[in-house]
C-alpha positions in Angstrom: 9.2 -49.8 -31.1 6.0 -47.5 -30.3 7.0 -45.4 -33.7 7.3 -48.6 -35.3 3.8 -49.8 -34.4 2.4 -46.5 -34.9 3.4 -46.3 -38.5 2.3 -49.5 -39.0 -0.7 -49.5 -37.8 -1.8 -46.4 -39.5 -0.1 -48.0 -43.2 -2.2 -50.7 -42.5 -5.2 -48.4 -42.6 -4.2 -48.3 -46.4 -5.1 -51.4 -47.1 -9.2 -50.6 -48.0 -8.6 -47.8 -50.3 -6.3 -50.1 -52.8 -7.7 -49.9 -56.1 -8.2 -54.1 -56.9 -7.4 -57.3 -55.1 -4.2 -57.7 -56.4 -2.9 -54.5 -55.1 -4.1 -55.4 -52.1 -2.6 -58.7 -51.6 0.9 -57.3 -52.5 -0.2 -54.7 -50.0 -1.2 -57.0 -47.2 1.9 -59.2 -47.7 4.2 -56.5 -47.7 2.6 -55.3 -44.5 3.1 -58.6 -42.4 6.4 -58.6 -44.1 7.4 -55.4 -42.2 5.3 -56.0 -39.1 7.3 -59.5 -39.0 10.4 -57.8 -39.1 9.8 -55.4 -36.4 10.5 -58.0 -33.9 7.6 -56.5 -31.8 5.5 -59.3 -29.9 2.0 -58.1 -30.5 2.5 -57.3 -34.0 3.8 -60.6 -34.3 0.4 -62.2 -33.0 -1.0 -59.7 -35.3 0.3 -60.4 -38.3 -0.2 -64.3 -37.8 -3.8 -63.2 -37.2 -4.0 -61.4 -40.5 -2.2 -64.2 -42.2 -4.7 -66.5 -41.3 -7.8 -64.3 -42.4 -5.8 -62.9 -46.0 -8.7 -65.2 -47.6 -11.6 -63.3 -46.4 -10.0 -60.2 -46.3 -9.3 -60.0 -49.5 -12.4 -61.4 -50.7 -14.0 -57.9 -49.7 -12.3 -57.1 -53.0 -14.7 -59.0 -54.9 -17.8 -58.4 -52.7 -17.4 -55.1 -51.1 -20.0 -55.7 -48.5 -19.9 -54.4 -44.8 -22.2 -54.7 -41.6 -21.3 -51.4 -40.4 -24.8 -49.8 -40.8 -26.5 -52.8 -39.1 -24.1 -52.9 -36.1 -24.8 -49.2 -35.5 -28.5 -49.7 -35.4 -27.6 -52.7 -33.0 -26.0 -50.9 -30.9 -28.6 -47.8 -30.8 -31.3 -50.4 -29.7 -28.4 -51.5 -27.2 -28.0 -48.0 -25.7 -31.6 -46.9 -26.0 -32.3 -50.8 -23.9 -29.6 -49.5 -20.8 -31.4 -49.8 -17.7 -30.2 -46.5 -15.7 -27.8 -47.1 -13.1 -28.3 -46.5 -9.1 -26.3 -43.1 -10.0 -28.2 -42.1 -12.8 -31.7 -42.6 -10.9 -31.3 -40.8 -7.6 -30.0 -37.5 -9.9 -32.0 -34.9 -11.4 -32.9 -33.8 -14.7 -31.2 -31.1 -16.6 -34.8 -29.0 -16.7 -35.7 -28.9 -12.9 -35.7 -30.8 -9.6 -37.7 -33.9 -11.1 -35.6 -37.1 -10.2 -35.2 -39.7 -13.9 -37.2 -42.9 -13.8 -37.4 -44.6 -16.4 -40.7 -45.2 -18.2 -42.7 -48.6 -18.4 -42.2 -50.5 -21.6 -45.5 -52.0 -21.3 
């Protein structure tokens, strides 16, 4: 079963670099159809899951747009936000002796 899921999960990969909706949709239901016959329980879940969504899945294929380069910059102002934990403030910096603190943001 791990092979199975492995497979499929990386065949699934696949599915972005088909060359027009229709190939994709034959690609995504022949997907669930293996991951349904597996007869593994998450996949199962899974494949409901992407059953449900086919619609807006596919419809990537007629509006190939993606939020990837606004949730990196999200989560860059995420990081850069942290507040230093209690480990991070009583160590010392990589240059001397000089315990962090973190500067004021005013």
């Amino acid at each position: 079963p791990l092979a199975t899921a492995y497979y499929l999960k990386e065949d699934l990969r696949q599915f972005w670099e088909q060359p027009d909706k229709a190939t994709a949709r034959n690609f995504l239901c022949d997907w669930i159809a293996r991951a349904e016959a597996s007869k593994i329980l998450v996949l199962q879940k899974f494949f409901r899951l992407l059953r449900a969504y086919r619609f807006g899945l596919l419809a990537w294929y007629d509006h190939p747009i993606s939020t990837a380069a606004l949730e990196g910059t999200n989560n860059k102002i995420k990081t850069s936000n942290a507040v230093p934990t209690a480990t991070e403030t009583s160590s010392t910096s990589r240059c001397g002796s000089t315990p962090y603190t973190k500067q004021s943001t005013l």
